[in-house]
C-alpha positions as CSV (number, residue, x, y, z in Angstrom):
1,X,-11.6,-89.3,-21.8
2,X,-12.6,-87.4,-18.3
3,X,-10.7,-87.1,-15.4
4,X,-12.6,-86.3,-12.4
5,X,-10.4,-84.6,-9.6
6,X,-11.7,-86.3,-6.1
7,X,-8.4,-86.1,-3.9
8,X,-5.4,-83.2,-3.9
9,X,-7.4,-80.6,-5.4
10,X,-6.4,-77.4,-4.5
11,X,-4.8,-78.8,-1.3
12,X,-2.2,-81.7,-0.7
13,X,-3.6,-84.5,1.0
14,X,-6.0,-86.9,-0.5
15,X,-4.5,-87.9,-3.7
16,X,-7.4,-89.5,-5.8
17,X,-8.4,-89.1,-9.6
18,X,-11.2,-90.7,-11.2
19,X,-10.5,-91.7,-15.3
20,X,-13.2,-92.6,-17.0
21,X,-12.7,-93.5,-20.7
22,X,-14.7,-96.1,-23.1
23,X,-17.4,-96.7,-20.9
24,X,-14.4,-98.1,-17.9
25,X,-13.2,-96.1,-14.8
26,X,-10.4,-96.9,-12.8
27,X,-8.2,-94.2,-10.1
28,X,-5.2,-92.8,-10.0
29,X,-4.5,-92.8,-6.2
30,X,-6.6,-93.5,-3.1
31,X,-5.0,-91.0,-0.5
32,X,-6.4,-90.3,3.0
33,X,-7.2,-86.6,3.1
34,X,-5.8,-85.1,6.6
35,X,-6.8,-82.0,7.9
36,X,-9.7,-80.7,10.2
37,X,-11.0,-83.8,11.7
38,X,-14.7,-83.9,11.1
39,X,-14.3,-82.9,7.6
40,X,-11.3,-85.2,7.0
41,X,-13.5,-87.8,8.0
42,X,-16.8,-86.9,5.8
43,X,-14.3,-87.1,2.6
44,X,-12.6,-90.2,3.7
45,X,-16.3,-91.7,4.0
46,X,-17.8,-90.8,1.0
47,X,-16.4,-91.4,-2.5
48,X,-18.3,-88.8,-5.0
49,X,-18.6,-92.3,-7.4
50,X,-19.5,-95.7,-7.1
51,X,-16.3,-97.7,-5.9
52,X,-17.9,-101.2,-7.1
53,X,-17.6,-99.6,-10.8
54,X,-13.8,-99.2,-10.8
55,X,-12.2,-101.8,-12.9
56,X,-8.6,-100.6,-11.0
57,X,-6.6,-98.6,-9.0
58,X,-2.9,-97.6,-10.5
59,X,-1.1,-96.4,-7.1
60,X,1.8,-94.1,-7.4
61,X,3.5,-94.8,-4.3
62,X,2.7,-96.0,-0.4
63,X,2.6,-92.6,1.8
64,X,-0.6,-92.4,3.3
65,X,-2.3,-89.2,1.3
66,X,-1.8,-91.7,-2.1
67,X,-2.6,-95.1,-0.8
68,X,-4.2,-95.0,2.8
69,X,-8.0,-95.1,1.8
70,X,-7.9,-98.2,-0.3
71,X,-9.6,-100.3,2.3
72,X,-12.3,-97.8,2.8
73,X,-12.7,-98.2,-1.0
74,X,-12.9,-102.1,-1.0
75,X,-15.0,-101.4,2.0
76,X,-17.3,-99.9,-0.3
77,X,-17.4,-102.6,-3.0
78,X,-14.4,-102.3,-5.1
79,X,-13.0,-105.3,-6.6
80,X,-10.6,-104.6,-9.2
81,X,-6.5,-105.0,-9.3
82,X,-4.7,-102.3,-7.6
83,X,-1.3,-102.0,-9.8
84,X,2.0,-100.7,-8.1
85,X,5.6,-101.4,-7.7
86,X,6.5,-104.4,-5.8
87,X,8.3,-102.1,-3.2
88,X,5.4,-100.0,-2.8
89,X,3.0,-103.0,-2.1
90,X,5.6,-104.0,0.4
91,X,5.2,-100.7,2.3
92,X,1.4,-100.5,1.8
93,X,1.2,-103.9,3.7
94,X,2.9,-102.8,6.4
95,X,1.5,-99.1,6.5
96,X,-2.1,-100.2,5.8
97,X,-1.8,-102.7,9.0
98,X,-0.6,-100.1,10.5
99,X,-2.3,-97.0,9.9
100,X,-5.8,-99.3,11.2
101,X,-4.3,-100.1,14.7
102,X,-3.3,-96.9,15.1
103,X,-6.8,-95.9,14.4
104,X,-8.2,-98.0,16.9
105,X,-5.3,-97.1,19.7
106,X,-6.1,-92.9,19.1
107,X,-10.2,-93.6,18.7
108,X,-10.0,-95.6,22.5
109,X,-7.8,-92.9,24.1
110,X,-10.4,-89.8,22.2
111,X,-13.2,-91.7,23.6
112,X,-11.8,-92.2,26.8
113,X,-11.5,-88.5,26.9
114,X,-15.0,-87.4,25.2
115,X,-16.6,-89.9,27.5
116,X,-15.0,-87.8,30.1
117,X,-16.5,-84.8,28.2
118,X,-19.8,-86.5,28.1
119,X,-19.3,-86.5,24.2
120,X,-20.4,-89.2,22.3
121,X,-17.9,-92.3,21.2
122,X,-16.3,-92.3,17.6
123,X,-16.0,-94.9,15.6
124,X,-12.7,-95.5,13.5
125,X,-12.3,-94.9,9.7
126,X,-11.0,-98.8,9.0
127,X,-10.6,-101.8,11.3
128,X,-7.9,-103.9,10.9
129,X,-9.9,-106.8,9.3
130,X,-10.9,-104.4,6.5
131,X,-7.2,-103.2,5.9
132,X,-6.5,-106.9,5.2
133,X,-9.3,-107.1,2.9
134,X,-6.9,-104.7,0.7
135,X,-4.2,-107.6,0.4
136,X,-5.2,-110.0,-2.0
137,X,-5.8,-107.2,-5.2
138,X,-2.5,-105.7,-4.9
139,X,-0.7,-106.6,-8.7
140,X,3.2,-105.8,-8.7
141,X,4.7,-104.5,-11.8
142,X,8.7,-103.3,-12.5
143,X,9.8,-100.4,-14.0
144,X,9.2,-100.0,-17.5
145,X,7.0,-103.1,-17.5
146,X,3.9,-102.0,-19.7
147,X,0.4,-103.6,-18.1
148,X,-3.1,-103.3,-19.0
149,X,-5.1,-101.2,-16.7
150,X,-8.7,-101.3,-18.2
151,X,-10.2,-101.4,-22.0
152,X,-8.0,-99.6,-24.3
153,X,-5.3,-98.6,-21.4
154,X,-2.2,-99.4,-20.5
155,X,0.5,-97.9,-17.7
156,X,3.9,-97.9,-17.2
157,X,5.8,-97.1,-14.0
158,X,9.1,-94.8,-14.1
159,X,11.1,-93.9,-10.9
160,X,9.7,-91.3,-9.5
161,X,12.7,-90.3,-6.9
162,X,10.4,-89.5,-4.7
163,X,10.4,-92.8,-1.9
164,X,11.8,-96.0,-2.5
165,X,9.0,-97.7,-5.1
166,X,7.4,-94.4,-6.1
167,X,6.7,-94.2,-9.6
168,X,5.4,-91.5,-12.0
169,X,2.6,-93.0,-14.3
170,X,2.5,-93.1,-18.2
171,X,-1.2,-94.0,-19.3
172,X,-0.9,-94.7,-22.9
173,X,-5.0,-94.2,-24.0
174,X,-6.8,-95.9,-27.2
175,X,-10.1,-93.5,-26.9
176,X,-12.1,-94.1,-29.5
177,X,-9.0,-94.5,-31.9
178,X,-7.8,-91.6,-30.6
179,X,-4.2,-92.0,-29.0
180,X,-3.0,-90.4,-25.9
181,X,-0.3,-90.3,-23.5
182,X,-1.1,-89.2,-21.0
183,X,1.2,-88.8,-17.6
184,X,0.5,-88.9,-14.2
185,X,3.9,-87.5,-12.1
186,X,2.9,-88.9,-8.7
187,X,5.0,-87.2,-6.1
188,X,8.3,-86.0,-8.0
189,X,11.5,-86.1,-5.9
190,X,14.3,-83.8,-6.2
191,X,17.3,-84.8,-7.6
192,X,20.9,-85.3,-5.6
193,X,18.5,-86.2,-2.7
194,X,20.2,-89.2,-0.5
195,X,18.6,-92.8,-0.4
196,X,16.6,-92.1,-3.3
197,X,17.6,-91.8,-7.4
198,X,16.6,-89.2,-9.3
199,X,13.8,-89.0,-11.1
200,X,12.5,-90.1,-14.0
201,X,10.8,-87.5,-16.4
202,X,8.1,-88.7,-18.3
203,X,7.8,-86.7,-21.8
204,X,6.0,-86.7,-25.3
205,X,2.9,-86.4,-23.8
206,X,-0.7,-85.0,-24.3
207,X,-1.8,-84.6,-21.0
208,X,0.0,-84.2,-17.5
209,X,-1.4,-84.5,-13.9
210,X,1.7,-82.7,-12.3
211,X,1.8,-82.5,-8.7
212,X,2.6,-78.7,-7.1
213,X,3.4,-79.2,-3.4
214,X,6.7,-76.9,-3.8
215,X,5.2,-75.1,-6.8
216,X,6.1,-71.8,-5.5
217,X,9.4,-72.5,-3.5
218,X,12.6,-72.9,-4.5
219,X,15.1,-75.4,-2.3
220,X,18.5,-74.9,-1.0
221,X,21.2,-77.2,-1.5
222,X,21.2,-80.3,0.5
223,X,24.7,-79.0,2.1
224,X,23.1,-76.2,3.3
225,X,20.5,-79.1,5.4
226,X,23.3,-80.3,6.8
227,X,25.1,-77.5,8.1
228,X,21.5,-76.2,9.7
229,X,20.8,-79.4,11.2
230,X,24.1,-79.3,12.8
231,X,23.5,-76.2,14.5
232,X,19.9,-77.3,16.0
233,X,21.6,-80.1,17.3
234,X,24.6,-78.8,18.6
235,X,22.2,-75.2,19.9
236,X,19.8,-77.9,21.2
237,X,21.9,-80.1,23.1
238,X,23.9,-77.0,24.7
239,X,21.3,-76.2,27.2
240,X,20.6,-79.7,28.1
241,X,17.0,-80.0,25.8
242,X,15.9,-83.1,23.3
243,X,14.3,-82.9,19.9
244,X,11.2,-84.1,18.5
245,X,11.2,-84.0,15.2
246,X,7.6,-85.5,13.6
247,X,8.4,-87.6,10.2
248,X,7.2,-89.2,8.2
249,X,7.5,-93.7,8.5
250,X,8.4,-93.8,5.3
251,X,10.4,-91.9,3.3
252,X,11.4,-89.3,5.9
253,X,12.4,-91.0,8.6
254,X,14.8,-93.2,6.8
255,X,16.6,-89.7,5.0
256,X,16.9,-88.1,8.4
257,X,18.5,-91.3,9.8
258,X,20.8,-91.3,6.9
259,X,21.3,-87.7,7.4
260,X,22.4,-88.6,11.2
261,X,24.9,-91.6,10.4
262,X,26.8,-89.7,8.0
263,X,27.2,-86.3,10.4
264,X,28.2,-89.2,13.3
265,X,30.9,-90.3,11.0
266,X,31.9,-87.4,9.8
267,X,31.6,-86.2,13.8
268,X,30.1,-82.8,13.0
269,X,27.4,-83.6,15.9
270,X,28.1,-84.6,19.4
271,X,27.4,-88.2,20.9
272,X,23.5,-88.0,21.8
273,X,21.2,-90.6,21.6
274,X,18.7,-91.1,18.8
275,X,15.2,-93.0,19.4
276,X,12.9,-93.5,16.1
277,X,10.0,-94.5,17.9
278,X,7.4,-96.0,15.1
279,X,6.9,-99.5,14.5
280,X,5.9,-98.5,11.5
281,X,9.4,-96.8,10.8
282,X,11.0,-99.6,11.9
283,X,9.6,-102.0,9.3
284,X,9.8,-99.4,6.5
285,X,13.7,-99.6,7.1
286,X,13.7,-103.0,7.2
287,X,12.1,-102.9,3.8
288,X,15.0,-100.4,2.6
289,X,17.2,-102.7,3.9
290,X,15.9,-105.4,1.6
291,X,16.4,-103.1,-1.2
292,X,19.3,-101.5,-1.2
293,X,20.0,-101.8,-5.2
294,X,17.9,-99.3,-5.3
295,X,19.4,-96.8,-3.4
296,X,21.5,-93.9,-4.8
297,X,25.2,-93.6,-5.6
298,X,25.7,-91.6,-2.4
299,X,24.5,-94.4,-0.4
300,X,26.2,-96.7,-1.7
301,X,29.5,-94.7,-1.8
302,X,29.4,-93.5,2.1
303,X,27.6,-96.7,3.3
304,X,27.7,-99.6,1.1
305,X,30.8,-99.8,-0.3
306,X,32.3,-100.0,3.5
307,X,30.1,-102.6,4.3
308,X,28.3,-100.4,6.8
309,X,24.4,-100.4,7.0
310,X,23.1,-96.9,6.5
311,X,20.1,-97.1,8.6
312,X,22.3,-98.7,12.2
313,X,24.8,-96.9,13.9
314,X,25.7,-96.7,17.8
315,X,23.4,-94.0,19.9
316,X,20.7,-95.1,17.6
317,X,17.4,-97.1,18.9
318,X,14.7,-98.4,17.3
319,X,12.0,-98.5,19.8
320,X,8.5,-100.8,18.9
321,X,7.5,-101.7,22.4
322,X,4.7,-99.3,23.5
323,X,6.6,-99.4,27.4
324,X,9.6,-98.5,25.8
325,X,7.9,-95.9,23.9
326,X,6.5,-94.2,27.3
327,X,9.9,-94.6,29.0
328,X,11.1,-91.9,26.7
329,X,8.9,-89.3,28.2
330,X,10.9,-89.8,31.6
331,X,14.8,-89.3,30.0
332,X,16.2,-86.3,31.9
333,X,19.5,-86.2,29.4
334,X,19.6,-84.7,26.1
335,X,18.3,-86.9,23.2
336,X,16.4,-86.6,19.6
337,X,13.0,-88.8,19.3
338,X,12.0,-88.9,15.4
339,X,8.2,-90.6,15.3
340,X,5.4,-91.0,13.0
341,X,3.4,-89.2,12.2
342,X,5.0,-86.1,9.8
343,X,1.5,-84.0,9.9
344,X,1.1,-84.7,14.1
345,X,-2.0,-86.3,12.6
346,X,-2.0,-89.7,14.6
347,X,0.2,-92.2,15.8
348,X,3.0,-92.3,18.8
349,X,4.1,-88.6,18.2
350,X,0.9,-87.2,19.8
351,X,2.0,-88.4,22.8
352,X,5.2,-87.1,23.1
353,X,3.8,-83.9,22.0
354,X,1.5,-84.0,24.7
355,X,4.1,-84.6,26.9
356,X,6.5,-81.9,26.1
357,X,5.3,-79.2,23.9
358,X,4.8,-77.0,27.1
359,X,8.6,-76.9,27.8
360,X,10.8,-74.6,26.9
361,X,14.0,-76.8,26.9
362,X,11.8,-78.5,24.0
363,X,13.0,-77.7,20.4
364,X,9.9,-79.5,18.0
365,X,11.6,-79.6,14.4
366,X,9.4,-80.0,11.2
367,X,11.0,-81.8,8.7
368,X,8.3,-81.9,5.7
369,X,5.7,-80.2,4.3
370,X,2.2,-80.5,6.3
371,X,-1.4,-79.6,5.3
372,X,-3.4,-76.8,6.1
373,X,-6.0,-77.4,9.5
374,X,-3.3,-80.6,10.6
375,X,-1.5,-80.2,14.0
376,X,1.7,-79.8,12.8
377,X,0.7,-76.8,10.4
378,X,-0.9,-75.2,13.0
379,X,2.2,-75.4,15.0
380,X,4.4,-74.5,12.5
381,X,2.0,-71.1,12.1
382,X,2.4,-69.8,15.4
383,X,-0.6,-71.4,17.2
384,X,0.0,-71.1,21.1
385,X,-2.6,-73.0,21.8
386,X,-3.6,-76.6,20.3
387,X,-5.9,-79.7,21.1
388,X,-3.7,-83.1,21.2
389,X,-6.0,-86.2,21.1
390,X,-8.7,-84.0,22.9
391,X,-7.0,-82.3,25.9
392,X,-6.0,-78.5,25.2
393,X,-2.7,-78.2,25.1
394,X,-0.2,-74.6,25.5
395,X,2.9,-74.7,23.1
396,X,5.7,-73.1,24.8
397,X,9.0,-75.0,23.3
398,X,10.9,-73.7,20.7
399,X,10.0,-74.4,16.6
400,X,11.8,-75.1,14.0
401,X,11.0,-75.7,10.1
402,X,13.3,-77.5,7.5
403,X,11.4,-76.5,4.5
404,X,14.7,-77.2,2.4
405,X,14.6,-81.0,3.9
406,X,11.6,-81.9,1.8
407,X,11.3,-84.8,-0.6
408,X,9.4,-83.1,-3.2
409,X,10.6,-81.2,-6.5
410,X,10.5,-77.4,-6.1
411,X,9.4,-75.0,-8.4
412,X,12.7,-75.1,-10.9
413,X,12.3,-79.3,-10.7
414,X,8.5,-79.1,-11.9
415,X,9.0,-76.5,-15.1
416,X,11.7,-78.4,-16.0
417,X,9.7,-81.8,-15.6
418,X,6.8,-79.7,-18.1
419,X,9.4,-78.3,-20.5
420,X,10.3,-82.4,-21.7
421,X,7.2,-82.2,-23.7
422,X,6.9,-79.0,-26.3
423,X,3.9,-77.1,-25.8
424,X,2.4,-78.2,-29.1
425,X,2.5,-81.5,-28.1
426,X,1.4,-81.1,-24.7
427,X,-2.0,-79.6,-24.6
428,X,-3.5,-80.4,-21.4
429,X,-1.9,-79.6,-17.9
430,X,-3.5,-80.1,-14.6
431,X,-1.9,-78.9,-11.4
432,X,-2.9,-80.9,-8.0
433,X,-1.2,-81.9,-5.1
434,X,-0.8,-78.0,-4.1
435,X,-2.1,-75.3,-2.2
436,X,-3.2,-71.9,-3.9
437,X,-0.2,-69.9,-2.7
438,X,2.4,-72.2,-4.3
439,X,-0.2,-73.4,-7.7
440,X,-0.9,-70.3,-8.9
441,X,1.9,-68.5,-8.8
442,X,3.3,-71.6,-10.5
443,X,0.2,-71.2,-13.6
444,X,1.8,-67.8,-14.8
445,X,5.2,-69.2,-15.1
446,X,4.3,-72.3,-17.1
447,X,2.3,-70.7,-19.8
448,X,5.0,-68.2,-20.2
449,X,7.0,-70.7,-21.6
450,X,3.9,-71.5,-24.7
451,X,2.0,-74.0,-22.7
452,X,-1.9,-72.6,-22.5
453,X,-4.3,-75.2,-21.1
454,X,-3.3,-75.0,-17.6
455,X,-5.8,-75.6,-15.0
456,X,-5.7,-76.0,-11.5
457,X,-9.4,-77.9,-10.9
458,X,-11.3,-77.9,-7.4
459,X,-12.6,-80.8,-5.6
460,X,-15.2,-82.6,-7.8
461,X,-14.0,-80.7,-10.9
462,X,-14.4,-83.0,-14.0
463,X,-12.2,-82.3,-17.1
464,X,-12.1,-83.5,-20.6
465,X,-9.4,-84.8,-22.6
């Protein structure tokens, strides 16, 4: 069995893993890599194998770096059944559509200005017509429900707390009459997060792909969130300023909503008005909505169990109309605008950026974790100056970063996540979805508790089980 590391190696965008095993391949992931734009788009482009000889894709969950280059992929000839949980199939069909119009809406407002430029036109990654093309091979499988993937595999999806629908992935492997288990952890959530449950740990294994995003952080308590969003707001709101705060359509933007309803009734912030200005966003919470079984205890103690919805409250607005969406640049009273997307990478958030980043009343507040060479990590590193869909732009508001806000299990979460399976038993451990700083410092910790096949592959690496 091989696993050939094409996506989230060394870095944390691009999810994608080739398996190749008893003559079959299939993925694990097909993320859209994000980071400097004409290198983001070569990797997008070009698959390092043939897509029309994949038997499958097994999607972990429906943020963009896991599922947003399948229609590039089917683009490209593949055929096969692309397995995930019915809630993330519901999320990719709206984020797919989604993520392809806003393609076409930033490439015509680029061109318009590299025509200006007198710089060639460029062409987006997917249309819309090829996003749908995606549609018809999506398969939807429960928790714990065991499926075939390809000859002599089989998966099963656990919760992976992560987003609603995320799962981590058990492959259970017939190689040659060899057995494996071998897991895949997807993106692990944290547990006692809000919305989401904890996660599931999968164990008694012989392999694990582990993802590493917080590998070398550890997070506060969620109390402490709250208390520091409090003070942004309250600091914020003082002198008369609004907040941007980029986030993520799914996932994000639905925990910092909840976050907001329960400070409103628990009136630790004053009475300003909140916009969530994504279409996107706003169909994502319509899909929580439709699933609220599956939210945590929390929820349903402070929410559901009073018959209140968790995602509606007054001051809140949920803004789709691209008018509306404009009409926010001209509000002269203090308000928040929470829009897509969490890495400044596309979407309706450029603009407002565009439009307020060079004033100081300003306060831009990061929310989640965001790639190296993307907008938003530049701006979170002190860059003063900054292109924003083409035009040079000079950063003079005030930033703030929320690093304890994140989604993702920290460095505690992941060795405890490794320690379910004894290191004689669990032989092979590959660390992805992570940058150096936090991966390594994460290798020396794990094998000091017995484990010693820890790797850490590049781009293109291929390793044997």
């Amino acid at each position: 069995m091989k696993i050939h590391f094409c996506g989230a190696a060394q870095t944390v965008t691009g999810s994608q893993h080739h398996v190749s095993v008893n003559g079959r391949s299939f993925l694990l992931d097909c993320g859209l890599f994000q980071g400097r734009r004409q290198e983001a788009l070569e990797k997008n482009q070009k698959f390092p194998f043939d897509p029309a000889a994949m038997d499958a894709v097994v999607l972990s969950h429906a943020h963009m770096d896991h599922s947003g280059n399948l229609p590039t992929l089917v683009k490209n000839g593949f055929k096969g059944h692309i397995h995930a949980t019915p809630v993330t199939i519901e999320l990719c069909r709206v984020m797919l559509r989604d993520s392809a119009h806003l393609q076409m809406h930033d490439i015509e407002f680029l061109n318009k200005v590299r025509r200006k430029q007198n710089l060639a036109p460029v062409k987006p990654l997917y249309t819309p017509e090829e996003a749908e093309a995606v549609m018809p091979l999506f398969v939807p499988h429960e928790y714990e429900e065991t499926f075939p993937v390809t000859q002599g595999v089989e998966a099963t999806f656990s919760d992976a707390g992560h987003i609603l629908g995320s799962a981590g992935v058990l492959l259970e492997v017939n190689d040659r009459g060899r057995l494996l288990r071998v897991g895949f952890s997807g993106d692990v959530g944290r547990p006692h997060l809000p919305i989401t449950r904890d996660p599931v740990v999968l164990d008694d294994l012989d392999a694990l792909i582990v993802e590493t995003t917080y590998g070398g952080r550890t997070h506060g308590s969620f109390e402490d969130v709250e208390e520091e969003l409090v003070q942004i707001i309250k600091s914020t709101m003082a002198t008369g300023g609004k907040i941007i705060i980029p986030a993520f359509a799914i996932g994000r933007t639905q925990l910092i909503v909840f976050l907001l309803h329960k400070l409103f009734l628990e009136d630790r912030i004053p009475e300003v008005p909140i916009f969530v200005d994504s279409p996107l966003a706003v169909s994502a919470t319509d899909i929580y909505r439709s699933h609220l079984d599956l939210l945590d205890r929390q929820a349903h103690r402070i929410f559901l169990n009073n018959k209140l919805d968790p995602f509606s409250f007054r001051r809140l607005t949920y803004i789709q109309d691209k008018d509306a969406s404009k009409k926010l640049n001209d509000l002269a009273y203090p308000h928040i605008i929470i829009s897509a997307s969490g890495m400044c990478e596309g979407g309706r958030v450029l603009h407002h950026l565009r439009n307020s980043v060079d004033s100081q009343n300003t306060m831009l507040l990061f929310i989640g974790y965001a790639a190296q060479h993307t907008l938003a990590r530049k701006i979170m590193d002190g860059a003063k100056h900054v292109k924003i869909l083409g035009e040079d732009h000079e950063i003079k508001c005030k930033i703030h970063v929320m690093d304890n806000f994140s989604a993702h299990a920290d460095r505690h979460d992941i060795l405890s996540y490794i320690r379910t399976t004894p290191p004689e038993k669990l032989k092979h451990i590959f660390l992805v979805h992570g940058e150096q700083d936090n991966s390594n410092s994460l290798i020396d910790a794990i094998r000091s508790q017995g484990y010693q096949n820890v790797q850490y592959p590049t781009f293109d690496t291929v390793c044997e089980i």
